[in-house]
C-alpha positions in Angstrom: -24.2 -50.1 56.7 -27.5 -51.4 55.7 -28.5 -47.7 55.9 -26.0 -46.6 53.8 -27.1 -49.1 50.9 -30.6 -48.1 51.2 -29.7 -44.4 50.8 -27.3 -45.5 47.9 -30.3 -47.0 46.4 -32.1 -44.4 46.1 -29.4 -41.9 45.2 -29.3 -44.5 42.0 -33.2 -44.4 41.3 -33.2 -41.2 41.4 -30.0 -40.6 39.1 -32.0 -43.2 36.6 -35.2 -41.0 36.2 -34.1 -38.5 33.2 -33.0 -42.0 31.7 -36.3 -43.5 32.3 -38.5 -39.8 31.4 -36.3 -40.1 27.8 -37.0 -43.6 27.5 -40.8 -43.1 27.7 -40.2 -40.3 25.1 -38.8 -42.2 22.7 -41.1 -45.0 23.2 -44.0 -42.1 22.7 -43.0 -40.4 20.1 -41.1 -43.2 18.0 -38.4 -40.7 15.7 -36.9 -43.3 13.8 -40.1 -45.2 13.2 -39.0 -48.4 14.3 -41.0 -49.4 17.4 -44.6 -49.4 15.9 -45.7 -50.3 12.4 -46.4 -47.5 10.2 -48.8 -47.6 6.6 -45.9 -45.5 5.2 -42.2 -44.4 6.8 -41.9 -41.3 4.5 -43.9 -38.6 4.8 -43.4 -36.3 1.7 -45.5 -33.5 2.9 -43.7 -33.2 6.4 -42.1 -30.1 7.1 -39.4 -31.8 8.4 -38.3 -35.2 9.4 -35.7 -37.7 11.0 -33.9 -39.6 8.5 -35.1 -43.3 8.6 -33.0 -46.0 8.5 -33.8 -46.8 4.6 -32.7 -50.8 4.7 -35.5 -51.1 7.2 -37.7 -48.4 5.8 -37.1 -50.4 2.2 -37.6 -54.2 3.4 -40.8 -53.4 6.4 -42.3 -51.8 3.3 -41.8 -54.9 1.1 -43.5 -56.9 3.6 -46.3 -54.8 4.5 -47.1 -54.1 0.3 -46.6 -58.0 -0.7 -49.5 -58.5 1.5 -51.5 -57.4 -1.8 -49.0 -56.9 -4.6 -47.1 -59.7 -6.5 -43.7 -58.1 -7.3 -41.5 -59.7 -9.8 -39.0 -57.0 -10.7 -36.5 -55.4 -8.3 -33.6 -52.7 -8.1 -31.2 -53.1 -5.8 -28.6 -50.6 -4.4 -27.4 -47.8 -2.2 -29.1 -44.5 -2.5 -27.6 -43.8 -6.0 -30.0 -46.5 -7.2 -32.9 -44.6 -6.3 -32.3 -42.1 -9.6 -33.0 -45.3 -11.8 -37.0 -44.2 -11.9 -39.4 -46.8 -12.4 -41.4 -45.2 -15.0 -38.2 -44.8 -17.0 -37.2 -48.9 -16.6 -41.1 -50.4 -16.9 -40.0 -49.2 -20.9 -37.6 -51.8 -21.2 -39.5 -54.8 -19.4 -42.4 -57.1 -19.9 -45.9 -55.5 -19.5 -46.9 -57.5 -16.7 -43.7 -56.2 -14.4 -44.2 -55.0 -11.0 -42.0 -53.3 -9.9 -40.2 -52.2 -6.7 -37.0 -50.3 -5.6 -35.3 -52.2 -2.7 -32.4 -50.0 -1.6 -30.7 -49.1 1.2 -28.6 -45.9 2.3 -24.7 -46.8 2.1 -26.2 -50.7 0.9 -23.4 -53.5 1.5 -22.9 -56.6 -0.8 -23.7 -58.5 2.3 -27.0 -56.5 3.0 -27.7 -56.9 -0.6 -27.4 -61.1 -0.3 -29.8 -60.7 2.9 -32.5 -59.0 0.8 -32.0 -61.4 -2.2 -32.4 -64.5 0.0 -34.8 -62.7 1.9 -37.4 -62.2 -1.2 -36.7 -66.1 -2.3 -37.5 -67.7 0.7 -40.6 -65.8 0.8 -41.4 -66.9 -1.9 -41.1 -63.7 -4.2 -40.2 -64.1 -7.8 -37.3 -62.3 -9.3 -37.9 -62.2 -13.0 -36.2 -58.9 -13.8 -33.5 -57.5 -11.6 -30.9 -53.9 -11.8 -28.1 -54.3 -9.8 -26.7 -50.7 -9.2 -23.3 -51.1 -7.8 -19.7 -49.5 -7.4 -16.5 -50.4 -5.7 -17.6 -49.1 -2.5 -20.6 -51.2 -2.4 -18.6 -54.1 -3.7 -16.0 -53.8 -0.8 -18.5 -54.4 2.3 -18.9 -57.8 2.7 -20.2 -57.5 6.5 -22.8 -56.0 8.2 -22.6 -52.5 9.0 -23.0 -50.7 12.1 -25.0 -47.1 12.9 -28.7 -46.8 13.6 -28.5 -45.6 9.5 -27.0 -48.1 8.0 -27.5 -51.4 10.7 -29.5 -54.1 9.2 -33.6 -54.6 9.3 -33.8 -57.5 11.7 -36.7 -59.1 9.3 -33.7 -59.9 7.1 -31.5 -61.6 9.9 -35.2 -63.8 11.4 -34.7 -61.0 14.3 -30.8 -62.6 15.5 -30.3 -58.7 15.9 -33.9 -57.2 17.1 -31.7 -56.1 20.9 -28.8 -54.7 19.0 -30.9 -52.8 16.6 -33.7 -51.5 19.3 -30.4 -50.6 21.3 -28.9 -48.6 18.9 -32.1 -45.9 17.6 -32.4 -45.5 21.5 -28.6 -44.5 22.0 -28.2 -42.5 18.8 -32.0 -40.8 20.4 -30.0 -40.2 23.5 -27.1 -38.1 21.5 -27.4 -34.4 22.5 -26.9 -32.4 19.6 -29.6 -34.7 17.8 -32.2 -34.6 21.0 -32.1 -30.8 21.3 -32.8 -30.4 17.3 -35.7 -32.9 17.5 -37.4 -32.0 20.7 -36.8 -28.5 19.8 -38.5 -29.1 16.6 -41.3 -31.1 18.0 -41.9 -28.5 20.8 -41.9 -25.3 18.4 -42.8 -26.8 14.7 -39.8 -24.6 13.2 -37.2 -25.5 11.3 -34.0 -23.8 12.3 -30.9 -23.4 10.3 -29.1 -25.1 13.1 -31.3 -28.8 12.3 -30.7 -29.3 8.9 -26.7 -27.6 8.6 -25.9 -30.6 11.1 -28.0 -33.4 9.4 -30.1 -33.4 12.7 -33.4 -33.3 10.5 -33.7 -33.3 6.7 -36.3 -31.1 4.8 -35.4 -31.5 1.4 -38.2 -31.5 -0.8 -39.3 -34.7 -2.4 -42.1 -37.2 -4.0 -42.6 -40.9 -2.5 -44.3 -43.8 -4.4 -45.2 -45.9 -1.4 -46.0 -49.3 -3.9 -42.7 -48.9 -5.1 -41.1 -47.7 -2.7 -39.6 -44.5 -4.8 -38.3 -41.1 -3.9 -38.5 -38.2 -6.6 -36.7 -35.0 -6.5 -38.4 -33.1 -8.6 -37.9 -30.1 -6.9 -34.3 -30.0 -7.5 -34.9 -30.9 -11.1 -37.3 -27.5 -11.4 -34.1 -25.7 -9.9 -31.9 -26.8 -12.2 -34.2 -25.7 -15.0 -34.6 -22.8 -14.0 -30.7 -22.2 -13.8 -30.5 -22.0 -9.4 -29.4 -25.3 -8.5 -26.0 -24.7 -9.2 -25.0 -22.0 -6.5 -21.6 -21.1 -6.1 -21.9 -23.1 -2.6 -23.0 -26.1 -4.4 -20.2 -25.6 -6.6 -18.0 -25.9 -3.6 -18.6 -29.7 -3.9 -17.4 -30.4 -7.4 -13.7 -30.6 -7.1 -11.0 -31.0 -9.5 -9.9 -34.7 -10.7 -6.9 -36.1 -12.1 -6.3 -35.5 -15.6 -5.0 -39.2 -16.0 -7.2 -42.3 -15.6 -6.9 -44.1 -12.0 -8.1 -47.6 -11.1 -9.6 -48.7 -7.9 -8.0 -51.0 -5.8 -9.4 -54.6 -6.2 -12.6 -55.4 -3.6 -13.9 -58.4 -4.7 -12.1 -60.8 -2.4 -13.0 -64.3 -1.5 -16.0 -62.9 0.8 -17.3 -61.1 -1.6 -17.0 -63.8 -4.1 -18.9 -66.1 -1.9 -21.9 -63.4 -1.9 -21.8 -62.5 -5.6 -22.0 -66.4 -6.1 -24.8 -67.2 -3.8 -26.5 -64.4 -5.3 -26.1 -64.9 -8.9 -27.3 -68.7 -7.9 -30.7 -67.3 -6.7 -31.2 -65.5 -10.0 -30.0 -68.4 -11.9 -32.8 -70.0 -9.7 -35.2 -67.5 -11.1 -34.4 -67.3 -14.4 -34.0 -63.8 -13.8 -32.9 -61.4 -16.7 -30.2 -59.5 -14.8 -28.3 -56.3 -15.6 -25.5 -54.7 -13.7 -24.7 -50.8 -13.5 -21.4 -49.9 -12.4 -21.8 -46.3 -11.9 -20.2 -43.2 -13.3 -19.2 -41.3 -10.5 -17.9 -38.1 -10.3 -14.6 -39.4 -8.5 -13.9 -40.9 -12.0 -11.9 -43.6 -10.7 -12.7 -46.6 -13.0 -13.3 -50.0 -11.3 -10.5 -52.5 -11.1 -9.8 -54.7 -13.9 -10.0 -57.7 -12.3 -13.3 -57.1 -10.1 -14.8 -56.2 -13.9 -13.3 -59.3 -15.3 -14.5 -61.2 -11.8 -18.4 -60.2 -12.8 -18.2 -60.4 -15.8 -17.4 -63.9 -16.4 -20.2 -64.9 -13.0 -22.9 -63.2 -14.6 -22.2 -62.9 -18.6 -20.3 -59.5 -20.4 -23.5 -59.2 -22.1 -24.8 -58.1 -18.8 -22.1 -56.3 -17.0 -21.7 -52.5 -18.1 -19.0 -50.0 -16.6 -19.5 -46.5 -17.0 -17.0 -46.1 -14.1 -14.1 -43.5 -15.1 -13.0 -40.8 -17.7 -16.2 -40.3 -19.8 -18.7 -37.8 -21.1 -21.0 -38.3 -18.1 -18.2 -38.0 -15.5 -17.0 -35.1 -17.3 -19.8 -32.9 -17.3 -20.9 -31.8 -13.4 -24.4 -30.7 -14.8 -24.9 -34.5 -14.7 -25.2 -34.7 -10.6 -26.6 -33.5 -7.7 -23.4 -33.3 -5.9 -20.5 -36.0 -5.6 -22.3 -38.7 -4.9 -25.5 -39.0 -6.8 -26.0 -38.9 -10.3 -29.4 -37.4 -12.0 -32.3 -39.3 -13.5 -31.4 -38.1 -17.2 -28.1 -40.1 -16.5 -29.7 -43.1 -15.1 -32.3 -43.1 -18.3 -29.7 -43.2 -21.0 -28.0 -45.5 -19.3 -31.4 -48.1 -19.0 -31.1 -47.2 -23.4 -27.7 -48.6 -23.2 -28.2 -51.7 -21.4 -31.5 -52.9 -22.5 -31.0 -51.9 -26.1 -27.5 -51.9 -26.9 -26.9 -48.5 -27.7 
């Protein structure tokens, strides 16, 4: 018997030591970027990369730049905030705003609180703030789950530093993702196969490490030169109902207990707030009483919809694909909100 356990034993070291040769990998080479501290987490002139998780990408950046820069003015948002260039909204502020984009792939409203309380207890000031939201942002009031989307745990005083370790190492471990990355690594190509997945991204772009913002200027020389719009990309831009249709209603007594708390730290601030719902291409205008809902928390003269049937959601030349609108779009609609047009 005591044999038999000893053999057993052994049978289970050795079973553990691919686990433990892919652990010291990992540990090595660091893919997601979240095990050692990095001057910046985007690398613009990379040939390839692994797409970082942006909420910790976004707030480990805010920490290492406040070290020397006093930021007073913030965007906050999922990745459709990113569009809302810096250069375009420093127009429409004081001359002594410093800027800084802090958003988050696929943000929450309850991710969003966590950054907002985050920057005032550090003491940051919040004198000018965009709020770039939609009904999908609106409608998570909890934390989300994914090594993409899980929270930085420098927003939660590290309650979930084992949960979100644990979770880059298992979505390291998935196969499809491990063969793409060590094949990359080992040969320096990029292969169809990487990027048709999502395994890597290699789409072009520019990174402002102070502010913390991505550019796609590439695309925008593409669509000036007519070649953006490719009968594949096409593919994306479906038809929409003819007739206008109304999301469902999000903002729920969770989500009112966010908004609140956050509109109480800018209150706290004195912060001059404005609020983008965005025109998305799905055209579905957001609900009636979620508009009336912000509206009266943080003033009509601050809330603007551009959700639904309109010029900008008509015209397909206006995004990237479904999701994302263009920086034109975002820049007229900075004219609209800061000067009433």
């Amino acid at each position: 018997m005591q044999r038999f356990i000893v053999q057993l034993f052994r049978f289970s070291l050795i079973g553990l030591i691919p686990l433990i040769i892919l652990a010291i990998i990992y540990v090595i080479l660091d893919p997601f970027k979240v095990i050692r501290s990095y001057s910046s987490y985007i690398d613009p002139k990379a040939k390839a990369w692994v797409s970082v998780n942006k909420d910790y990408q976004s707030t480990t950046t805010f920490i290492n730049n406040s070290k020397t820069i006093n930021y007073n003015s913030f965007i906050f948002g999922s990745s459709r905030s990113i569009y809302y260039q810096i250069s375009d909204w420093k127009k429409h502020l004081p001359a002594n705003s410093s800027c800084y984009h802090f958003d988050a792939s696929g943000e929450s409203l309850w991710a969003l609180n966590k950054k907002v309380e985050f920057i005032d207890k550090k003491g940051g000031k919040m004198e000018n703030v965009l709020l770039v939201l939609d009904t999908a942002l609106l409608a998570l009031d909890k934390p989300k789950k994914g090594h993409l989307f899980i929270t930085s745990p420098a927003l939660l005083e590290n309650d979930n530093i084992i949960e979100f370790q644990k979770t880059f190492f298992f979505a390291f471990l998935q196969p499809k993702f491990l063969y793409a990355y060590l094949d990359f690594k080992l040969t320096g190509e990029v292969k169809p196969y990487m990027t048709k997945n999502s395994l890597l991204d290699n789409k072009p772009r520019g990174y402002d490490l102070t502010t913390n913002e991505m550019r796609f200027d590439y695309f925008e020389n593409l669509i000036r030169q007519k070649k953006f719009y490719t009968k594949k990309r096409m593919s994306v831009f479906y038809k929409r109902p003819r007739f206008q249709k109304y999301s469902l209603p999000v903002i729920k007594e969770n989500q009112k207990m966010l908004l609140e708390n956050i509109h109480s730290i800018f209150k706290k601030h004195n912060s001059d707030v404005r609020i983008v719902i965005s025109p998305l291409y799905n055209q579905k205008k957001l609900n009636e009483k979620d508009l009336a809902y912000l509206k009266n928390l943080f003033g009509t003269e601050r809330v603007f919809d551009f959700s639904g049937i309109n010029k900008i959601t008509n015209d397909y030349n206006n995004y990237y694909e479904a999701s994302h609108y263009r920086p034109h779009v975002s820049r007229e609609l900075m004219e609209i909100i800061y000067k009433g047009k």
